[in-house]
C-alpha positions as semicolon CSV with decimal commas, in nm:
position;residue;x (nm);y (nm);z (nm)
1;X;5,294;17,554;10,135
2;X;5,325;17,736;10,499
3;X;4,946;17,770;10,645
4;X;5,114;18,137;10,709
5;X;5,179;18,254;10,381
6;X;4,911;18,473;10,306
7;X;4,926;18,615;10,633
8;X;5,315;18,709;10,609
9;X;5,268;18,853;10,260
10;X;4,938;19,034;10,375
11;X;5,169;19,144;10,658
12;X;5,497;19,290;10,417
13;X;5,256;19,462;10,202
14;X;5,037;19,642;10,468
15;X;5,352;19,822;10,568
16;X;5,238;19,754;10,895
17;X;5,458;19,746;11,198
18;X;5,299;19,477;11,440
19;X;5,031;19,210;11,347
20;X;4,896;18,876;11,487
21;X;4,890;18,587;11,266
22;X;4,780;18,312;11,478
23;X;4,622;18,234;11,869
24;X;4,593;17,910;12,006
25;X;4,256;18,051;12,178
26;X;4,127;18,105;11,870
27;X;4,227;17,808;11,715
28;X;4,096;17,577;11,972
29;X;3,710;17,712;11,803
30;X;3,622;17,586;11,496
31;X;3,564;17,961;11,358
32;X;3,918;18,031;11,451
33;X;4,057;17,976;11,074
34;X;4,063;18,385;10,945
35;X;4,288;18,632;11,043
36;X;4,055;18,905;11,215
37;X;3,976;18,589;11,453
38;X;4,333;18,516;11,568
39;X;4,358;18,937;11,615
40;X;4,040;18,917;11,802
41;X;4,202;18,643;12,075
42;X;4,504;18,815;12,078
43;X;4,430;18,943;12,456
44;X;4,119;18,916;12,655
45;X;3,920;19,142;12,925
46;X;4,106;18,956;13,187
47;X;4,463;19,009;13,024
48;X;4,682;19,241;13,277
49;X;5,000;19,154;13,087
50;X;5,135;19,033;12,732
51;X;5,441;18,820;12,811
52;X;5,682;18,876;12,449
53;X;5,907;18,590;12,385
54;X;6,103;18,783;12,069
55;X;6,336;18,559;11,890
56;X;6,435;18,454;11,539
57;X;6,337;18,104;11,639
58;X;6,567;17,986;11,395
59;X;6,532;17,703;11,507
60;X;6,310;17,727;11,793
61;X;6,434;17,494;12,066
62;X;6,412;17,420;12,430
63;X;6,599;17,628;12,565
64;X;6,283;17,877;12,424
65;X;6,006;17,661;12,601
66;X;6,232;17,661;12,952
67;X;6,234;18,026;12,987
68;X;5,858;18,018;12,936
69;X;5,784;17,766;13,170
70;X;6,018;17,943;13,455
71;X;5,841;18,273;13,384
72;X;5,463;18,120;13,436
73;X;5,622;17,923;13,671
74;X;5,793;18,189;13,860
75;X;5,501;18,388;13,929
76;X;5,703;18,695;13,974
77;X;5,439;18,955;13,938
78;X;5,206;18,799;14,124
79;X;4,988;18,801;13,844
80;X;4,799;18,470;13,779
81;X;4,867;18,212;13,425
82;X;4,499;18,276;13,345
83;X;4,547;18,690;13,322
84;X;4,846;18,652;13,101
85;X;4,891;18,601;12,730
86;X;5,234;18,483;12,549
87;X;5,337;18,659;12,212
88;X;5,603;18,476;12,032
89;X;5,752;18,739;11,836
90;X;5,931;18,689;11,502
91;X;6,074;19,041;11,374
92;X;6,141;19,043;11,020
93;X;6,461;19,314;11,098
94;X;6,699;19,226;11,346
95;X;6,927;19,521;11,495
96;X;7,271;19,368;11,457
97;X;7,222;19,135;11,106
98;X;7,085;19,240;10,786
99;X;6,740;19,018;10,688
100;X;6,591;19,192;10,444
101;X;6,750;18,992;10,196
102;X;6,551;18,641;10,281
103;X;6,310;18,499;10,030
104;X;5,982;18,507;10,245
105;X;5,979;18,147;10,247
106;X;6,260;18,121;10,538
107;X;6,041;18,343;10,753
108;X;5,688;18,093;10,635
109;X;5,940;17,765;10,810
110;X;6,009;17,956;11,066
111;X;5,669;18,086;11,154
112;X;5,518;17,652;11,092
113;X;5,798;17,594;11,360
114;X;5,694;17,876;11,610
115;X;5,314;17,686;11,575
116;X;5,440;17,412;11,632
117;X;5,590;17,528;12,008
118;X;5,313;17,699;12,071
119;X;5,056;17,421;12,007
120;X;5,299;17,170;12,237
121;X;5,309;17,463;12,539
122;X;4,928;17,537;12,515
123;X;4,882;17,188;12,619
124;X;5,064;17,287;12,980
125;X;4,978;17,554;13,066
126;X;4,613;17,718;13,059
127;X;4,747;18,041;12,883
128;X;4,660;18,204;12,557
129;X;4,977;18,196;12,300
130;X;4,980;18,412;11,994
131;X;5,238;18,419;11,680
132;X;5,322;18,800;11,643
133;X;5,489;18,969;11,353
134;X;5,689;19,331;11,374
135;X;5,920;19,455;11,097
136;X;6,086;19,677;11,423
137;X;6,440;19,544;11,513
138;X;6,461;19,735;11,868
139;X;6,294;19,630;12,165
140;X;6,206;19,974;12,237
141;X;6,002;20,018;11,860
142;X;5,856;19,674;11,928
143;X;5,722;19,737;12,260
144;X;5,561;20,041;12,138
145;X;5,390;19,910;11,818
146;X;5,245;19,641;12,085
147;X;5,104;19,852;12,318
148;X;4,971;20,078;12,079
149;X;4,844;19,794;11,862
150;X;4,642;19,706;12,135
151;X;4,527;20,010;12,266
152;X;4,353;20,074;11,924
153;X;4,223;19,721;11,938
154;X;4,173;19,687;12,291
155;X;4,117;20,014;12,463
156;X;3,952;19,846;12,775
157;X;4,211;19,648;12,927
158;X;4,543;19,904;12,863
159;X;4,491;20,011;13,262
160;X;4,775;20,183;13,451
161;X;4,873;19,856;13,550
162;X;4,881;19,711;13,248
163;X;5,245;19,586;13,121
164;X;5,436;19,381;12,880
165;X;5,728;19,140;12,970
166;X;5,993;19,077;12,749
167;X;6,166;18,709;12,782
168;X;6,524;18,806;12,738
169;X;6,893;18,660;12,806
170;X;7,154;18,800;12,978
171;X;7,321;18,914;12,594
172;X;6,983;19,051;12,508
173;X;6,969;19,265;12,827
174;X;7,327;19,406;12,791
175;X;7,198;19,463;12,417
176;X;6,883;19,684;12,513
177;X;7,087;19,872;12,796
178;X;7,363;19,958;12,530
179;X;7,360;20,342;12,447
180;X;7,505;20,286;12,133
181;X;7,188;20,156;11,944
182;X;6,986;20,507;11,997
183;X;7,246;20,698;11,908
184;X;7,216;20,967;11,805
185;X;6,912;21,038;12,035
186;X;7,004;21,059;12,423
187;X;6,954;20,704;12,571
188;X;6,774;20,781;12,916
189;X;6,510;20,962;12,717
190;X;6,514;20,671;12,460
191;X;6,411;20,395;12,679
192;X;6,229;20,594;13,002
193;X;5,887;20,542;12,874
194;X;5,967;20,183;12,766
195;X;6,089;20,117;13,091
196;X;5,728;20,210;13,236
197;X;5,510;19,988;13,041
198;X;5,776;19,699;13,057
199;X;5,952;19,459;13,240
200;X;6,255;19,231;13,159
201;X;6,212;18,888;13,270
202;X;6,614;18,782;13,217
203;X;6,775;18,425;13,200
204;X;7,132;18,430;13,307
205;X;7,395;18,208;13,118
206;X;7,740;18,001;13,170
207;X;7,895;18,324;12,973
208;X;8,317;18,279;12,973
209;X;8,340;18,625;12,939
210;X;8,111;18,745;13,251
211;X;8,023;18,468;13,519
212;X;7,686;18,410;13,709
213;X;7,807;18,593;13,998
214;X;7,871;18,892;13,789
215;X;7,561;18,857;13,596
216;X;7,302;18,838;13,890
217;X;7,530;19,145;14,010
218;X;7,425;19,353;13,703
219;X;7,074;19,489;13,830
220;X;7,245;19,527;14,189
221;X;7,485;19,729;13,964
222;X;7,236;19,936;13,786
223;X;7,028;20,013;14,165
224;X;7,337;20,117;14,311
225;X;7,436;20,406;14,027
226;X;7,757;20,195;13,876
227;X;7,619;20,224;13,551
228;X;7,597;20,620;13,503
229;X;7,407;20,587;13,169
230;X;7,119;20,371;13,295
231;X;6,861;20,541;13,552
232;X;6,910;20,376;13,882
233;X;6,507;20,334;13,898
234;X;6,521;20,094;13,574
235;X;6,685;19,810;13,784
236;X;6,302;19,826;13,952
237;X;6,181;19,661;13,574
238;X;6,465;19,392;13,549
239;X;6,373;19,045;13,721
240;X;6,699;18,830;13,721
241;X;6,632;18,451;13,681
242;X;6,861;18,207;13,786
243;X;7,089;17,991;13,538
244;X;6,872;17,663;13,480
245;X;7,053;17,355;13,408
246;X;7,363;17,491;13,201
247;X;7,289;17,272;12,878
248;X;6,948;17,415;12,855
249;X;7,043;17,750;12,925
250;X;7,356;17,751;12,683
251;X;7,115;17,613;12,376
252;X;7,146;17,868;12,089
253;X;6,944;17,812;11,752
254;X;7,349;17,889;11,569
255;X;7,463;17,606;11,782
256;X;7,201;17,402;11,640
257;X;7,189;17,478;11,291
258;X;7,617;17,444;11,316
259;X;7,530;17,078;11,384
260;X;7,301;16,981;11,142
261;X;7,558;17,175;10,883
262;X;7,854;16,935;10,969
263;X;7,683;16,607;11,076
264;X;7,305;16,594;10,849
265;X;7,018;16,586;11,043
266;X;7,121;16,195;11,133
267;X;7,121;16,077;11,490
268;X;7,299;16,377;11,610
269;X;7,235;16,558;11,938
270;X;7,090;16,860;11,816
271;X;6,731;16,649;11,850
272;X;6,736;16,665;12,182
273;X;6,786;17,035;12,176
274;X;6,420;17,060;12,004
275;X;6,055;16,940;12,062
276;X;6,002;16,611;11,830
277;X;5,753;16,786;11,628
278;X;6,031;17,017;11,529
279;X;6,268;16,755;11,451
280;X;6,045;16,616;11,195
281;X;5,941;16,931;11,017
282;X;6,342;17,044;10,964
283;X;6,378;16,673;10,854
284;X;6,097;16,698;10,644
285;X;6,189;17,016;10,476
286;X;6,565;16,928;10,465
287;X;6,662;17,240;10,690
288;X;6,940;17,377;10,756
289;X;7,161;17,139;10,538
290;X;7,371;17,413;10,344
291;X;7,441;17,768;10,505
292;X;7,198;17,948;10,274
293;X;6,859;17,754;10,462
């Protein structure tokens, strides 16, 4: 049984839209087994900014753990590795596919992989990492059950200042800039005060339908007034990072899962495409063999 069982059903029965189920800060203290401990080492008094990695880590894989390292590596806001804290995210609603229909136990495998990635980045980089849950399927609900999940938990440290980052690729961007998911509510007034308290921290890809040229163009775009339904002033909240080496940056969790569907979790590929720890677990719990795991 998933160490996060009780947790996720505690979670779907609260009703609750955000919770924290797990911190590596915590964890590293022998009293860090209960829940209210994890919530309590979510953030600290030195946190400035919650950096959300939101995915459906399905599997997770390295492509996941390469966009975190280039953000703390990046130093883009100028904001030191010690005044951050990661969130890996796991929604149980996803905007475009219907998931209320999974037996909880698909979201407990899920969640034991997500530990296991955050347990192998804690021990590189001197950062807190926390396992999040949200049963919000926009980025804009999500960022606000964050923020005020920790403003009712943490009034001290939500300063003017204060921000969350959302680790996004270039699909995900084009996703949360498309009017047609806050319909039928006006988009500008939709995502204006998300657009405040957050930046987008964005990965381009080798897309065949839009190239890197046109992708690092897209913020340029957006400054400029090309796109006439996105405020020129957003493109101030976008940080465009370049494409890192095009394997890495193509990895999909779909393209893995596809593989271990036609060729058994053997000596394929896809186990280079994940952390070993991973590997074993999906081997372990015979993953992803049939298109219902």
């Amino acid at each position: 049984m998933s160490q996060f069982s009780k947790a996720l059903r505690e979670f779907v029965a609260s009703k609750a839209d955000f919770s924290i189920i797990y911190s590596t800060l915590a964890s590293s203290n022998s009293s860090g087994g209960n829940t209210s401990t994890q919530q309590a080492a979510f953030v600290t008094p030195h946190t400035q900014r919650v950096c959300v990695l939101d995915s459906s880590f399905n599997p997770p894989h390295l492509g996941h753990s390469a966009l975190v390292e280039e953000l703390l590596r990046s130093n883009y806001d100028h904001i030191p590795n010690e005044n951050k804290s990661l969130l890996l995210l796991l929604s149980v609603k996803n905007a475009d596919k219907e998931t209320d229909h999974l037996p909880l136990e698909v979201f407990e495998q899920r969640l034991d992989m997500i530990h296991l990635m955050a347990n192998d980045l804690s021990k590189r980089f001197p950062i807190n990492i926390s396992i999040g849950l949200t049963n919000h399927a926009k980025f804009v609900d999500k960022s606000l059950s964050i923020i005020s999940y920790i403003e009712e938990k943490f009034p001290d440290i939500v300063t003017p200042d204060f921000k969350l980052t959302f680790l996004i690729g270039f699909d995900t961007l084009v996703r949360i800039l498309d009017p047609k998911y806050y319909l039928p509510d006006k988009f500008s007034q939709s995502l204006e005060n998300f657009m405040k308290k957050t930046d987008l921290f964005c990965l381009t890809r080798h897309d065949a339908v839009k190239s890197l040229t046109q992708q690092e163009g897209y913020v340029k775009e957006i400054s400029s007034g090309k796109h006439e339904d996105i405020p020129s002033h957003w493109s101030n909240n976008i940080f465009m990072l370049p494409s890192l080496n095009e394997e890495i940056a193509n990895l999909s969790s779909s393209s893995i899962r596809k593989e271990i569907l036609s060729q058994g979790h053997g000596d394929s590929k896809w186990r280079a495409h994940v952390i070993l720890e991973v590997a074993k677990y999906i081997d372990e719990h015979d993953i992803y063999l049939s298109t219902t795991s």
